[in-house]
C-alpha positions as CSV (number, residue, x, y, z in Angstrom):
1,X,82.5,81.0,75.0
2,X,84.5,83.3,77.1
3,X,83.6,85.9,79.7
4,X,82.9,89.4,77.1
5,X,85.2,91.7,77.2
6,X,84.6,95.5,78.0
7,X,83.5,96.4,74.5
8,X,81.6,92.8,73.8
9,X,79.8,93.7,77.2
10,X,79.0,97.0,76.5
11,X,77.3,96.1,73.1
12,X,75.3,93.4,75.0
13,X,73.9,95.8,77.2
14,X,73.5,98.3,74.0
15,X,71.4,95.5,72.1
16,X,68.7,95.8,74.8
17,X,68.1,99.5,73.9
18,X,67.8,100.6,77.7
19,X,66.8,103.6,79.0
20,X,69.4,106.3,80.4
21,X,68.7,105.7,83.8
22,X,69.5,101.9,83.2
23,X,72.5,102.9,81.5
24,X,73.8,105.1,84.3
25,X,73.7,102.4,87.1
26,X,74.5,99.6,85.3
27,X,77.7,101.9,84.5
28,X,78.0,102.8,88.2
29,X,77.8,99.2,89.2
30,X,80.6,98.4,86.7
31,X,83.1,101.1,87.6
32,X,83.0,100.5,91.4
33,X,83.1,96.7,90.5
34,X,86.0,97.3,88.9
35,X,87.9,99.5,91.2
36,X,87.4,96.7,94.2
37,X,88.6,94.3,92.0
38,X,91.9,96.3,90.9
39,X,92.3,96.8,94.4
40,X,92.1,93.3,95.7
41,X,94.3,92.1,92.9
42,X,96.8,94.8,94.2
43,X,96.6,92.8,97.9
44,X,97.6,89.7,95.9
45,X,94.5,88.0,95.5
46,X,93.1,86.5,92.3
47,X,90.3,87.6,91.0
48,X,88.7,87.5,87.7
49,X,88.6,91.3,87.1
50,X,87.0,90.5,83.6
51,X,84.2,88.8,85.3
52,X,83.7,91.0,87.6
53,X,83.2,93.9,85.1
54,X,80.9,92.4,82.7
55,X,78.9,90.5,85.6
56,X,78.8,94.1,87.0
57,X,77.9,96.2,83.3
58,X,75.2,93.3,82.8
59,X,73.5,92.5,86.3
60,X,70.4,94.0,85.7
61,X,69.6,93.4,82.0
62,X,66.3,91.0,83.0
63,X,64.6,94.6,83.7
64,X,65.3,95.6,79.6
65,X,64.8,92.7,78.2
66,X,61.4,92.4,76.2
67,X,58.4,91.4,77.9
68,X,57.7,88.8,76.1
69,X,61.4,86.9,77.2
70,X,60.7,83.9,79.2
71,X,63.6,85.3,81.4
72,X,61.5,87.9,82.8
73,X,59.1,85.4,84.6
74,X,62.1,84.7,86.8
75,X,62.8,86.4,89.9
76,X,65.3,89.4,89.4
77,X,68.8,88.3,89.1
78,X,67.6,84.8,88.1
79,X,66.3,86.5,84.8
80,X,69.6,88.1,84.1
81,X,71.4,84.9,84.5
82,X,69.2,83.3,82.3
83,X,69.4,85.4,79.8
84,X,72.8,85.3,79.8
85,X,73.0,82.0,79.8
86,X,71.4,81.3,76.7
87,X,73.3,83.9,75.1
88,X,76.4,81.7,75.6
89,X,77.6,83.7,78.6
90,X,76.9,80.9,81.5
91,X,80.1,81.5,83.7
92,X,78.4,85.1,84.6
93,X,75.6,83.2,85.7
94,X,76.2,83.3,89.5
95,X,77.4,86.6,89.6
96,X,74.1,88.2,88.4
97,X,72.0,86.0,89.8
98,X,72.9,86.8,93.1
99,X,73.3,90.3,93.5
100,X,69.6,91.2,94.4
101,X,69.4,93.2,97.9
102,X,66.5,91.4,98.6
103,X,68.0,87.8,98.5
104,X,69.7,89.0,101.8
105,X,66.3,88.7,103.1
106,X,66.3,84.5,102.6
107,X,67.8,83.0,105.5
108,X,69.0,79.8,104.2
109,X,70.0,81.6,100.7
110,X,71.7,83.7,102.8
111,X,73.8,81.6,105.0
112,X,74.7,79.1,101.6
113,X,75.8,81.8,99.8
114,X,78.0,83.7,102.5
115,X,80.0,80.6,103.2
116,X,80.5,79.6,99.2
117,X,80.1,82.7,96.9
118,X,83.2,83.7,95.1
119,X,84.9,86.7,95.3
120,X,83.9,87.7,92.0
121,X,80.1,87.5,93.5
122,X,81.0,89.7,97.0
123,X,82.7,91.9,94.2
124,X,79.3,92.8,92.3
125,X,77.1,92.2,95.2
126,X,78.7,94.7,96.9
127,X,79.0,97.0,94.4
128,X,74.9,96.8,93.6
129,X,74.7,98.3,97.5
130,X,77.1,101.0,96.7
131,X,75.7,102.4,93.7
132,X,72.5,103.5,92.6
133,X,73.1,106.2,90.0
134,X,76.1,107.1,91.1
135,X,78.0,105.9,94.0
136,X,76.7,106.1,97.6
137,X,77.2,105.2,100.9
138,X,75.3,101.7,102.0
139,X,73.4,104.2,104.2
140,X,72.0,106.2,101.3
141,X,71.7,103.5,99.7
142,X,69.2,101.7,101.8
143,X,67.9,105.2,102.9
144,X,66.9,105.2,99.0
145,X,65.0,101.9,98.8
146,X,63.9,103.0,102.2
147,X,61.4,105.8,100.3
148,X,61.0,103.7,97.1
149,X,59.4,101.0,98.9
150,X,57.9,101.9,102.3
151,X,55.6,98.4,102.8
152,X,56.7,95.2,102.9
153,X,55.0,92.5,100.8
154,X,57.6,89.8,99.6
155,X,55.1,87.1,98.9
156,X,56.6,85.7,95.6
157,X,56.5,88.7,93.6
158,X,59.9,89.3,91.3
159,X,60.0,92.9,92.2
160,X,59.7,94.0,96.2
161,X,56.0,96.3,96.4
162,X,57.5,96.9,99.7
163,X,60.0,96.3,102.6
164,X,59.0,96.9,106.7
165,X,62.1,98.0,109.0
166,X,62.6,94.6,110.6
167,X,63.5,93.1,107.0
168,X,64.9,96.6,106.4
169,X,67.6,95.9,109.1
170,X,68.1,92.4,108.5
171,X,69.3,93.1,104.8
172,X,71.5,96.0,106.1
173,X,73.3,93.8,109.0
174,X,74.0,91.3,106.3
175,X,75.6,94.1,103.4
176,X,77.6,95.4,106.5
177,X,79.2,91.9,106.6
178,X,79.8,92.0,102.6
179,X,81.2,95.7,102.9
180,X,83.3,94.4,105.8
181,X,84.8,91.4,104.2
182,X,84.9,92.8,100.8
183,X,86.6,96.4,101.8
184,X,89.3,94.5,103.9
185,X,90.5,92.4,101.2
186,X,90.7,95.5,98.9
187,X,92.7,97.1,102.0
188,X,90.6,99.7,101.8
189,X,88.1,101.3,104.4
190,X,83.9,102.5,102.6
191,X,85.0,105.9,102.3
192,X,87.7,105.1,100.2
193,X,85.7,103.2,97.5
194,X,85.4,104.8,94.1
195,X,84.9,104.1,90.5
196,X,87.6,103.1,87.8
197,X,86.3,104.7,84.7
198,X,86.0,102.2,82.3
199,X,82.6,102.0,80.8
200,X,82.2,104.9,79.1
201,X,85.1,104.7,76.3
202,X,83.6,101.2,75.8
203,X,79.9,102.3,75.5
204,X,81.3,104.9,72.9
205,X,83.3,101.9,71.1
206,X,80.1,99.5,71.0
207,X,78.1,102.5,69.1
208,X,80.1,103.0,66.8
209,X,80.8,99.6,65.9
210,X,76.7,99.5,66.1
211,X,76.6,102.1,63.5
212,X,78.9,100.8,60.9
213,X,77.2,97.2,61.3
């Protein structure tokens, strides 16, 4: 099959019946997904802005998926890729799985997927970091999981029950790098990020299609 396309991608993530708070970031990932995208293809580099978008809309679909989906025994972004996968959909498998904040935390991870990941993966990676229900700074960002999760226990669980300031800063050192090397190939500084609304003419395409199935 072939990467979804905005409407496809939007009835994927419509099938999973998520909540409105799901729906709002996954949108806000999408959007500023797609505008670094637009804007490195404007610089004259190829990217996969289709990719990009859908990987984006659909990163965090192993948190609505049903409970009892083997998917969502998987650590987070490993479920979504899974999921995807088996819906046909494995060239978006890399681009989900490794958007997680937390696996800037794994040192080797770390260093194997800085030197290899595409530029379709810094694309939604980043764009996870800059958005949580709508689009932030990386300094409110982390200032958010900062309050959501004020102790730090990482032993193996798929979601964090915690995170101390020493891995705190370690994550943030290493999304400074992404936001530096993605912003400079979009030619554009953090401030200047924003989202390229896209999503919601194609959420309001995939209902109706929904309701005249």
């Amino acid at each position: 099959m072939t990467v979804p396309g905005r409407v496809e991608s939007a009835s994927l993530l419509l099938s999973l019946d998520p909540p409105t708070w799901f729906v709002r970031h996954a949108r806000a990932v999408a959007e500023v997904a797609a505008f670094l995208a637009a804007r490195i293809e404007a610089q004259g580099v190829v990217v996969d802005r289709r990719l990009v978008e859908t990987a984006a809309l659909l990163h965090d679909v192993d948190k609505a998926i049903p409970a009892e989906d083997p998917a969502r025994g998987l650590p987070h972004g490993d479920g979504s890729a899974a999921w995807l996968t088996r819906r046909g959909y494995p060239e978006l498998a890399r681009a989900v799985a490794n958007h997680p904040v937390t696996k800037l935390l794994d040192g080797e991870h770390y260093r194997r997927w800085a030197a290899f990941a595409t530029r379709e993966e810094r694309i939604v990676a980043y764009a996870d970091k800059r958005a949580g229900q709508r689009l932030e700074s990386l300094d409110a960002r982390f200032a958010g999981w900062r309050a959501r999760y004020p102790r730090i226990d990482t032993g193996g669980d798929r979601r964090v029950a915690g995170l101390d300031e020493a891995s705190v800063e370690v994550m943030r050192r290493r999304a400074a790098r992404l936001e530096a090397d993605v912003c400079r190939a979009a030619g554009i500084t953090p401030a200047e990020v924003r989202r390229l609304r896209w999503t919601g003419p194609a959420l309001h395409a995939a209902r109706r299609r929904r309701a005249a199935a």
